[in-house]
C-alpha positions in Angstrom: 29.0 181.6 267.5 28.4 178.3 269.4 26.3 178.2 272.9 28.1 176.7 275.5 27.5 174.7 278.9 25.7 171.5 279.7 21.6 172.1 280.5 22.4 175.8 280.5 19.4 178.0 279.6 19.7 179.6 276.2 18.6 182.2 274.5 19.2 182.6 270.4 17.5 184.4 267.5 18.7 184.3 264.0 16.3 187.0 263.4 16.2 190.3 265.6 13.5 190.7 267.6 12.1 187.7 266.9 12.5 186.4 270.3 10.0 187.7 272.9 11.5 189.4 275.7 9.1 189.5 278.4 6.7 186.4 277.7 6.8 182.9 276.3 3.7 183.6 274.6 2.3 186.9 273.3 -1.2 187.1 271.7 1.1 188.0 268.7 4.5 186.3 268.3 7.2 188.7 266.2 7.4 188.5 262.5 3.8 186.4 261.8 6.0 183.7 263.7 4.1 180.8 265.8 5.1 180.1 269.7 5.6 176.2 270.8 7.1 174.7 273.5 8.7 171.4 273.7 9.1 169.4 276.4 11.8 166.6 277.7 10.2 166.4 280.6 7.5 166.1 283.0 5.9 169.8 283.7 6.4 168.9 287.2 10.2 167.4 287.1 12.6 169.1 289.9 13.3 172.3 288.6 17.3 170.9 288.2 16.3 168.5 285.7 13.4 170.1 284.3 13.8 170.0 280.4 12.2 172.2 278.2 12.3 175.2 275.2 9.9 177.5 273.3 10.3 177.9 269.5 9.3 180.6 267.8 9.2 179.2 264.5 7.4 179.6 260.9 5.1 177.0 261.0 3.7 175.3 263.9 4.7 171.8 263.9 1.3 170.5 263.9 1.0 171.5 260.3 2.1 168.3 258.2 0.1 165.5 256.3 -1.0 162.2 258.6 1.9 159.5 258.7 1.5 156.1 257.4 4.0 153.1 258.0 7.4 153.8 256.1 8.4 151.1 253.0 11.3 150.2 255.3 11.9 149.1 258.6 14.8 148.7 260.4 14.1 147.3 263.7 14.7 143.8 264.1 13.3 141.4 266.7 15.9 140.2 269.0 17.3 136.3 268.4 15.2 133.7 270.5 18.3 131.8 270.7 21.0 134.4 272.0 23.8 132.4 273.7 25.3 133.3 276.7 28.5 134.3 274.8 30.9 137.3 274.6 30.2 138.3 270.8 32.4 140.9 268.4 31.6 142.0 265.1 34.4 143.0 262.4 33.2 145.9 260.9 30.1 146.4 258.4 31.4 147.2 253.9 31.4 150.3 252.7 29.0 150.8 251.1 26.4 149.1 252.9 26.0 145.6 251.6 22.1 146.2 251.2 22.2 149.1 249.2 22.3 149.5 245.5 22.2 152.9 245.0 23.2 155.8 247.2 21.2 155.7 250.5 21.0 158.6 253.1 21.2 158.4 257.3 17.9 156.5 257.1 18.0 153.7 254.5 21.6 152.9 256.1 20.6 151.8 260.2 21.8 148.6 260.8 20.0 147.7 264.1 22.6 145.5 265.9 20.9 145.1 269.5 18.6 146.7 272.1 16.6 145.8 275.2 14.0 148.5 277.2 13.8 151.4 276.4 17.8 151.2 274.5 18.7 150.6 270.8 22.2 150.3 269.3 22.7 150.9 265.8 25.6 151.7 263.2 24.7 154.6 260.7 26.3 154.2 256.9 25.1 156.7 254.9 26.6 158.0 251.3 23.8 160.5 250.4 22.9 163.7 252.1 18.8 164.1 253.3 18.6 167.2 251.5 19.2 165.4 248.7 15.8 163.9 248.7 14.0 166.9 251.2 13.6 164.4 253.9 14.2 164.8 257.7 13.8 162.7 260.8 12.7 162.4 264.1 12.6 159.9 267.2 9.4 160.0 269.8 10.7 156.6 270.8 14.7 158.6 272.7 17.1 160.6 272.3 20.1 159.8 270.1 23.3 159.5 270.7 26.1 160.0 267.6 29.6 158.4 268.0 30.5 158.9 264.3 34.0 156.9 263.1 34.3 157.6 259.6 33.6 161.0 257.9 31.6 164.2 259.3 28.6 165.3 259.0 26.4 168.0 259.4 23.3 167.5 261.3 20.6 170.6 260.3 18.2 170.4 263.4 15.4 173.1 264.8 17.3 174.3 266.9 20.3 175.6 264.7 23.0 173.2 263.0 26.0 171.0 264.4 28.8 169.5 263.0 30.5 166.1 264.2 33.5 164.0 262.9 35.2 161.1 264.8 36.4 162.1 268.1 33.3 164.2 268.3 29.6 163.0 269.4 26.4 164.7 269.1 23.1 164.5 271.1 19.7 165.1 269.5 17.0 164.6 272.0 13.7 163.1 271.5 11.2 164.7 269.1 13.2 167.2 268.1 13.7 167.4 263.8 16.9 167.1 262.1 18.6 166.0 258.7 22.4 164.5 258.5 24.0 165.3 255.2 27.3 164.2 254.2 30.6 166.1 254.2 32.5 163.3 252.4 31.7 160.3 250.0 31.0 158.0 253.1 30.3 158.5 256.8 29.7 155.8 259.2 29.0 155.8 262.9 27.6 154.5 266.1 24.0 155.2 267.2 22.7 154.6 270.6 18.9 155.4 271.0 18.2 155.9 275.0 14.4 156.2 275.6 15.4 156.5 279.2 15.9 159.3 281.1 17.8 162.0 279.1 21.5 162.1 279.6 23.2 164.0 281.7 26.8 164.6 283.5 27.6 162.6 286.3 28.2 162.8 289.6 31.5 163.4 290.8 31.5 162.6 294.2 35.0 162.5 296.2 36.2 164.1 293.3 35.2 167.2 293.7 34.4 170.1 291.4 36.4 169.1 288.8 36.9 166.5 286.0 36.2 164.1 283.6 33.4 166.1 280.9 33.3 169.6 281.8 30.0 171.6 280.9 31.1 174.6 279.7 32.8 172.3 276.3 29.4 171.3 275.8 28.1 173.1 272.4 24.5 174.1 271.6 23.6 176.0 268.1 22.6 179.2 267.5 19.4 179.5 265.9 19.0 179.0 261.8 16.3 178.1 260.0 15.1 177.1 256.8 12.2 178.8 254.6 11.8 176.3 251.9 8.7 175.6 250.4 7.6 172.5 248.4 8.2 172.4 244.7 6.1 170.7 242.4 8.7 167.5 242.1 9.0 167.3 246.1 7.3 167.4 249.0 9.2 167.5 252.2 9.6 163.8 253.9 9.1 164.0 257.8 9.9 160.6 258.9 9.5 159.5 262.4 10.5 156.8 264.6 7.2 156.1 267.3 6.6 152.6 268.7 9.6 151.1 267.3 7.9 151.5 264.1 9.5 154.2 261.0 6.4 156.2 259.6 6.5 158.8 257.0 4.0 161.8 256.4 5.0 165.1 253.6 4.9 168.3 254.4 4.8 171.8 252.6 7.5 173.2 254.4 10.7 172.4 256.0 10.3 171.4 259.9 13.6 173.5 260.3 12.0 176.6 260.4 12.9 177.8 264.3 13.5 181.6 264.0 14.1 181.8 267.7 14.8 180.1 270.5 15.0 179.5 274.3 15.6 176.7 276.9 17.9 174.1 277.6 16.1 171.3 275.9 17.9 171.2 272.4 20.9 169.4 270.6 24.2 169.7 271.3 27.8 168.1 270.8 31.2 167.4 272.6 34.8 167.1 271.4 36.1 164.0 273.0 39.7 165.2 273.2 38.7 167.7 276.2 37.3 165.1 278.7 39.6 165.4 281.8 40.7 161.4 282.3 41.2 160.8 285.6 43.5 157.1 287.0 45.5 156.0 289.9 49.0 157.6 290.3 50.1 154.7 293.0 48.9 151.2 291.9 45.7 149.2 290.9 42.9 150.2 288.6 40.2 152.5 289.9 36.7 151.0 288.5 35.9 152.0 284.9 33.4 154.5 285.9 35.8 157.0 286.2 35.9 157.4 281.8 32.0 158.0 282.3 30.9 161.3 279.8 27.4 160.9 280.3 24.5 159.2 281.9 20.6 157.9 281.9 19.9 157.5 285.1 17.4 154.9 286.4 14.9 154.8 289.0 17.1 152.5 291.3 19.8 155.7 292.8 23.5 154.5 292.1 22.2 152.3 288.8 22.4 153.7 285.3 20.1 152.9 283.0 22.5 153.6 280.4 26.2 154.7 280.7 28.4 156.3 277.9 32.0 155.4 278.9 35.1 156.8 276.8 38.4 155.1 277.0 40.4 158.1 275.5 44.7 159.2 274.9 46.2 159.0 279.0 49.1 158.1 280.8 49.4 154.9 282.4 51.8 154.9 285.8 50.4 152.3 287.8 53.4 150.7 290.1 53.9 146.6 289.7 50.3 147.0 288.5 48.5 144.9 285.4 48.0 147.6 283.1 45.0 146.4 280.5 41.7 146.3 282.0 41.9 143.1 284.1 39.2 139.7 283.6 35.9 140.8 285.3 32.4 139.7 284.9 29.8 142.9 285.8 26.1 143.4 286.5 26.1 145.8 283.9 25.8 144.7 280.0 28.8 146.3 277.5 28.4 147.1 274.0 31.9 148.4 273.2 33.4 150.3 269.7 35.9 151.7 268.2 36.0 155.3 267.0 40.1 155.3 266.3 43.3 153.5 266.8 43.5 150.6 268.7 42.4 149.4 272.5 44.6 148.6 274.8 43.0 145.2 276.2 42.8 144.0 272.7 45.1 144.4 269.4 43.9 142.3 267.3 39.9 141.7 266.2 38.9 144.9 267.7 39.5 147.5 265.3 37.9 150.9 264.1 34.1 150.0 263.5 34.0 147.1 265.0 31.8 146.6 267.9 31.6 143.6 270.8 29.1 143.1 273.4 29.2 141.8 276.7 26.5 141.0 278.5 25.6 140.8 282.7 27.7 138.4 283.9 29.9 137.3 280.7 33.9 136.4 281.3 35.4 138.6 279.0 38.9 140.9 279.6 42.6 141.2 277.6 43.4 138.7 275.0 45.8 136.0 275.6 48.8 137.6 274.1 47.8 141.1 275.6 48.0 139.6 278.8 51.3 138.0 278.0 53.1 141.4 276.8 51.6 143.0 279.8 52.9 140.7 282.4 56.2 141.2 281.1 56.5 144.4 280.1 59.0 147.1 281.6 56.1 148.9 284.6 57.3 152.5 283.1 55.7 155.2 282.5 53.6 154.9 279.5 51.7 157.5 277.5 48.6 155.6 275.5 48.4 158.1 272.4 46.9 155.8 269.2 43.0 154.8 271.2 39.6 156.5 271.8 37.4 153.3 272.4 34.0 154.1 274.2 31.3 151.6 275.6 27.6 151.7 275.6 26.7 150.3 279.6 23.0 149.3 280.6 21.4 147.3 283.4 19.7 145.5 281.0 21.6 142.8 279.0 22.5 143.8 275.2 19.1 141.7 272.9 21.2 141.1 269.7 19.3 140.9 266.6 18.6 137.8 264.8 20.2 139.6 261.9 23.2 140.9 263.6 23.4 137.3 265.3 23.3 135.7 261.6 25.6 138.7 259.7 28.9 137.1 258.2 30.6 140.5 259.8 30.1 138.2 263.5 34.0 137.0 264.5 32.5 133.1 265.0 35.9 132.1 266.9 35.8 135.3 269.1 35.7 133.4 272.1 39.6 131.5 271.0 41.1 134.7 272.1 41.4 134.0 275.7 42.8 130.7 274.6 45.8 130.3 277.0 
């Protein structure tokens, strides 16, 4: 059975008695089995947001081969001639158009943009790690998973999680994990935030209640693995550390947490179940009501980064414009599309596709969105067919020269507010 609630402090053991009751450490752990702690944050972080568990695990995690630079690479430096444009991408084949053979989680991260301390990605990936005994890791942030396209399992320390489109996944920094495949093809978004770890937001005047409750936040139980190496394979630990990929091999799986406690482990959320709030009188409240999650930054009031979810709500607003309305923000917007369509734009923007925004940049409805909604009957109006979300940092979105240059870029994006 599934843990539940935001930060909460769990306790899990797939084996009995294998989690201490009295200590963190004992001179001699249950079962032959090694103590470690992990940390998310500083020892001396306010107890509120102080992030850590102990793993009571097989192996310590120490015990692996030294790492050497990965064949592959897949962060790319940003353009040094990045126009001040709004920018949409259509989105990336299936199969990915670099790959010639199956290619896992890994071999499939398109890196579309970053600044500091944030990366933006979209996953392809046709082949499960266990395929090829390899698991990953980022020292360099947590990760975020907006998946579009198929589910997939992701086998972590902790215990194991499963995530299809309407669903996202967290996996925070350090911590091991493979993604293996449910279907022929799963494709997502990926945001890496090397910020502060995310957390729920304030709610201020509103109260107690609404938008992402924690108790539909889901941790795993604890499971692990007790696989050895066979004489064909090692086991690939790959790690993301500098902004570099490195590879070392070990002789056992990294997955190999017996036990478990803390608040400092993987979880998930079902989209469907965050509580939209919106004006029942006239005008739009600012988009910051749709936030799920947040990275705070060190200035109080600014996010460092923002996960914002446009999901299924009614719209009521009295002799109101109904879209989202022209703005220019401080803030910088990558934006996707995880299903149907969004409601500022129906054509261009479509499932996979992603757009970014940056400080300052014009950008609202289309020209004929705009048109339909200033003469449209002001009913009530029930938005079913969307779940659009937006990545939102104070620093502007870096697109890659790669990304910049990729024949998925919509060149005549900017003809759509062509009035």
């Amino acid at each position: 059975m599934m843990l539940n609630g935001f930060g909460n402090h769990h306790s899990t053991e797939a084996s009995p008695g294998a989690l201490p009751s009295n200590q963190n450490s004992p001179q001699h752990c249950a079962e032959g089995l090694f103590a470690e702690q992990i940390n998310g944050s500083a020892f001396t972080e306010a107890r509120n947001h102080n992030l850590h568990s102990w793993l009571y695990r097989l192996k310590p995690s120490a015990d692996h081969h030294d790492y050497a630079l990965y064949s592959k690479q897949f962060i790319q430096p940003p353009s040094s001639t990045q126009p001040p444009n709004p920018m949409r991408w259509s989105p990336h084949p299936t199969p990915h158009p670099r790959a010639h053979a199956e290619h896992d989680f890994i071999d499939g991260l398109f890196h579309l943009a970053g600044n500091q301390n944030l990366n933006s990605f979209i996953y392809q990936c046709t082949q499960s790690m266990n395929s090829k005994h390899r698991f990953f890791s980022n020292r360099d942030g947590e990760l975020l998973f907006v998946p579009y396209q198929g589910e997939v399992i992701l086998r972590t320390e902790m215990g194991v999680l499963s995530i299809k489109p309407g669903q996202i996944a967290v996996i925070p920094r350090g911590v091991s994990f493979a993604v293996d495949v449910l279907n022929k093809h799963a494709s997502g978004y990926l945001c890496e935030n090397g910020g502060a770890p995310l957390r729920l937001p304030e709610l201020g005047p509103m109260g107690a209640n609404g938008l992402a409750h924690p108790r539909h936040f889901m941790y795993p139980p604890a499971c692990f693995e007790q696989l050895e190496k066979t004489e064909a394979h090692h086991h690939e630990l790959i790690c993301k550390y500098q902004n570099k990929f490195w590879i070392s091999q070990n002789n056992t799986s990294p997955l190999d947490v017996v036990a478990w406690h803390g608040n400092y482990a993987p979880y998930s959320y079902d989209l469907s179940l965050f509580n939209t709030m919106g004006t029942v009188s006239f005008d739009h409240p600012d988009p910051s009501i749709f936030t799920v999650l947040t990275s705070p930054s060190d200035t109080p009031g600014v996010a460092h980064l923002d996960f914002v979810v446009f999901p299924p709500r009614w719209m009521v607003a009295e002799h109101t414009f109904r879209p989202p309305y022209f703005h220019r923000n401080i803030m910088s917007e990558m934006m996707g599309l995880i299903s149907g369509e969004y409601d500022a734009k129906h054509d261009g923007f479509v499932v996979g596709g992603a757009s970014i925004h940056n400080c300052m940049t014009p950008h609202g409805p289309d020209a004929e969105t705009f048109r339909l909604a200033t003469q449209e009957a002001l009913k009530p109006e029930q938005y079913q067919n969307t779940l659009a979300f937006m990545f939102e940092s104070r620093q502007p979105w870096l697109v890659t020269e790669e990304a910049l240059q990729h024949p998925m870029r919509q060149l005549d994006y900017t003809t759509c507010w062509k009035f």
